[in-house]
C-alpha positions in Angstrom: 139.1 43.0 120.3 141.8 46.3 120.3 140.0 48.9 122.5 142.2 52.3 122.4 143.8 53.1 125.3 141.4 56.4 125.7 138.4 54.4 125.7 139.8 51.8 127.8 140.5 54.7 130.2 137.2 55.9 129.6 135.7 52.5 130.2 137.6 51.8 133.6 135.7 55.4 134.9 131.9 54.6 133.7 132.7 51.2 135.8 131.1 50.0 138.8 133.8 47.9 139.5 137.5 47.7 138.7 140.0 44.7 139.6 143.8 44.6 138.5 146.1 42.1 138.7 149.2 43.5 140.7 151.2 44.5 137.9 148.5 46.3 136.6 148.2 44.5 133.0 145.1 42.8 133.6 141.5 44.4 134.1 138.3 42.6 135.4 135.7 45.6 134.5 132.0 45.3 135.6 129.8 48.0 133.5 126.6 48.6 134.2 123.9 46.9 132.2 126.8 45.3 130.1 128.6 43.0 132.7 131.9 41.6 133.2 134.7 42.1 131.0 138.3 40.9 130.8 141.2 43.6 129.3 144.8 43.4 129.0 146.4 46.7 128.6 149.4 46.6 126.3 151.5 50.5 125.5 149.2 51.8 122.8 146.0 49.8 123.5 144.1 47.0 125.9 142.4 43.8 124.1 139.4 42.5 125.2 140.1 38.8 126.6 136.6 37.5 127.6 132.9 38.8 128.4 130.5 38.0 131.1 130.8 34.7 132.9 134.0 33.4 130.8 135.7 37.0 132.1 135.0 35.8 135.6 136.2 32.4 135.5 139.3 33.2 133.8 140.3 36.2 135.9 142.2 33.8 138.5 144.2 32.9 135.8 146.1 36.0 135.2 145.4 36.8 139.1 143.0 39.1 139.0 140.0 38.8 141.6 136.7 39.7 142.1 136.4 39.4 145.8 136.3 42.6 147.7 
């Protein structure tokens, strides 16, 4: 799913948690009452990858943790 780039923006500060990968193209988002969520940011927009569990175990894939 294409997710504007000023929602995405929007949707990184409404989140209790925020992970990158270290080049900053990959997002592991936690929302509140909505869960976990998986983004890669492109230039003009970020894609949802996965939701809930399935963004959590495939977060280590594009090195992106979850662990304080």
């Amino acid at each position: 799913m294409r997710v504007e780039m000023a929602e995405f923006w929007r949707l990184l500060e409404d989140a209790s948690e925020v992970h990158s990968d270290p080049t900053g193209q990959y997002y592991l988002v936690r929302l509140p009452g909505e869960g976990w969520r998986l983004y890669q940011r492109g230039i003009e927009a970020a894609f949802l990858l996965a939701e809930g569990e399935e963004a959590l175990f495939w977060a280590p894939e594009f090195r992106v943790s979850a662990a304080g």
